[in-house]
N, C-alpha and C positions, 0 to 999 in steps of 0.2 A: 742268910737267915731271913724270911719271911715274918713279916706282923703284918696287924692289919688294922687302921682309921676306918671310924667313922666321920664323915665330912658331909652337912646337909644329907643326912639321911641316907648316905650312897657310902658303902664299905668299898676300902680304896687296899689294895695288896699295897705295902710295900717292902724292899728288900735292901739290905742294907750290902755293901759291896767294896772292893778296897780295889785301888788304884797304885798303880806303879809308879813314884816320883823319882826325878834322878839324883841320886844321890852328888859329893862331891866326885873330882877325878880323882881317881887311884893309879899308884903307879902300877908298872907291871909286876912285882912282887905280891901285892895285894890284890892285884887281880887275880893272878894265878890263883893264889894261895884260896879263894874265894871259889872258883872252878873247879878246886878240887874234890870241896868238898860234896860229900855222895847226895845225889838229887841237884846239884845245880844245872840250871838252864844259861842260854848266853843267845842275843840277837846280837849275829855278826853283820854288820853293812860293811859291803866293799866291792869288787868287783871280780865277777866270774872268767878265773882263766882257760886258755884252750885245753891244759892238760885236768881238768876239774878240781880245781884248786880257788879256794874263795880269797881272793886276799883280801882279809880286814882292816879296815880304815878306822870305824868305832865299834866298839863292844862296850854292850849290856849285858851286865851279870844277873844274874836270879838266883839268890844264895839258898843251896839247901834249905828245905823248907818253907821259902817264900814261895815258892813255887806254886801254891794252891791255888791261885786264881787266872794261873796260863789255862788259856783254855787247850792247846792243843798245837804240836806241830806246825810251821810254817816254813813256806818257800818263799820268795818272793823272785821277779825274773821275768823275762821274755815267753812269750810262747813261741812255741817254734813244731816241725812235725804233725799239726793238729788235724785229727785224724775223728769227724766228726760221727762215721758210722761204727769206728771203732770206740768211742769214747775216750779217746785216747790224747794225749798233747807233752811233749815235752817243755819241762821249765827247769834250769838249772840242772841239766842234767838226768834230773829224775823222768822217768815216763808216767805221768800222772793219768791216773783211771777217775772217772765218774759214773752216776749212774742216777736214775731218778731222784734218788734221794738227795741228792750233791742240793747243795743252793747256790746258784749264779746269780751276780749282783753287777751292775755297773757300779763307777766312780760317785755316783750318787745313792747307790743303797737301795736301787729298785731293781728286781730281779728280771731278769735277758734269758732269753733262749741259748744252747751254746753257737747258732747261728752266729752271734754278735761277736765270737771270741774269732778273732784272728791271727794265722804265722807272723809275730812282731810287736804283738801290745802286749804291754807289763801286766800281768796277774798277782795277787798274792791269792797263794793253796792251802786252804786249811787242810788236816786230815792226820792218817799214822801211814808209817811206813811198812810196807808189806814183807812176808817173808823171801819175796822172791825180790826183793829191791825197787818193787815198783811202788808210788806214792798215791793211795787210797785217798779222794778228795771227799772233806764231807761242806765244805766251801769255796769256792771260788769268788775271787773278787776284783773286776777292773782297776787296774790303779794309773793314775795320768803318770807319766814320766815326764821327763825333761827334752827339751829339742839342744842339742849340742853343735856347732857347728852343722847346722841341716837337718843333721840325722837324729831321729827319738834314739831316745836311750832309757831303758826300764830301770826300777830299782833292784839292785841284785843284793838278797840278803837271806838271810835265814835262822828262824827260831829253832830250839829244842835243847836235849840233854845236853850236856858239852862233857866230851871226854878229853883229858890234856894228854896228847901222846906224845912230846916230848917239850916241856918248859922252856928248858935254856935256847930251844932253838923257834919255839912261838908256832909250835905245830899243835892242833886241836883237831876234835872231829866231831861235827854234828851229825847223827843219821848216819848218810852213806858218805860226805861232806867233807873231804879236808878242807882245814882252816889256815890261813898262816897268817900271822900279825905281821902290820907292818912295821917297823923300826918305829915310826912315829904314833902307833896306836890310841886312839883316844877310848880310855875306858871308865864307866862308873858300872857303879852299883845301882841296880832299881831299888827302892825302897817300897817296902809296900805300907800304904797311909791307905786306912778305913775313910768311907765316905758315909756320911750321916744320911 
């Protein structure tokens, strides 16, 4: 929602906007039960296995209906394959496409050429997923990873709807995205709090 001040003379927009806090932990009962409900979203962090399989370490719910201020699908991950006259790069699996429109940003929020994106540094990909399974970016964004014994390591995660495709056994699927919880999963709820 848009209003607008007057301040010295000068009419000032502004907009009023709600934020995602974290709620308490829930167990996995209450998380489920929360996932199931129709429209909920889930940001799984964990880590990308070779058979494409995300195993999650925390999950964030987005309870039906709270949903209205995600702005859009997310990957997060490595690039890998980037294929700069194709417009093309893998990240978690997905083959992500851009195109003029796309916004690339470094770690700092000023926007790059995709010259600057390289096979091996962490992205997160805004955008929708295609009917063909490939990942339509409408942003891109550098993100610093972690140096682990030597080697960088990106954040492997991923936002959007969450379907539960079997409970009892911690199977989910985002997108194109199997999930599987870990035994020790840490999960809440986001809550969504209005910002004045």
């Amino acid at each position: 929602m848009r209003t607008s001040s007057w301040i010295g003379g000068l009419a000032l927009a502004l907009s009023t906007a709600t934020v995602a806090l974290a709620g308490p932990p829930l167990t996995s009962d209450q998380g489920l039960k929360l996932m199931t409900q129709p429209g909920s979203w889930i940001e799984a962090d964990g880590a990308y296995l070779a058979d494409g399989t995300l195993m999650a370490k925390d999950v964030e719910i987005y309870a039906g209906g709270d949903t209205v201020e995600l702005e859009e699908p997310a990957i997060y991950g490595a690039v890998t394959q980037i294929n700069r006259a194709k417009s093309t790069m893998r990240v978690l699996g997905y083959l992500v496409t851009w195109d003029g429109m796309t916004t690339l940003k470094d770690e700092n929020k000023r926007q790059i050429l995709s010259s600057k994106m390289q096979d091996g540094m962490g992205v997160k990909v805004q955008g929708t997923l295609q009917p063909n399974g490939s990942f339509k970016a409408t942003k891109i964004k550098v993100h610093a990873g972690k140096v682990k014994d030597g080697k960088f390591k990106a954040k492997e995660k991923i936002l959007g709807p969450v379907t539960v495709v079997d409970g009892r056994a911690g199977l989910l699927r985002i997108m194109n995205t199997a999930i599987k919880l870990r035994e020790d999963v840490a999960m809440i709820e986001a809550v969504p709090t209005p910002v004045p």
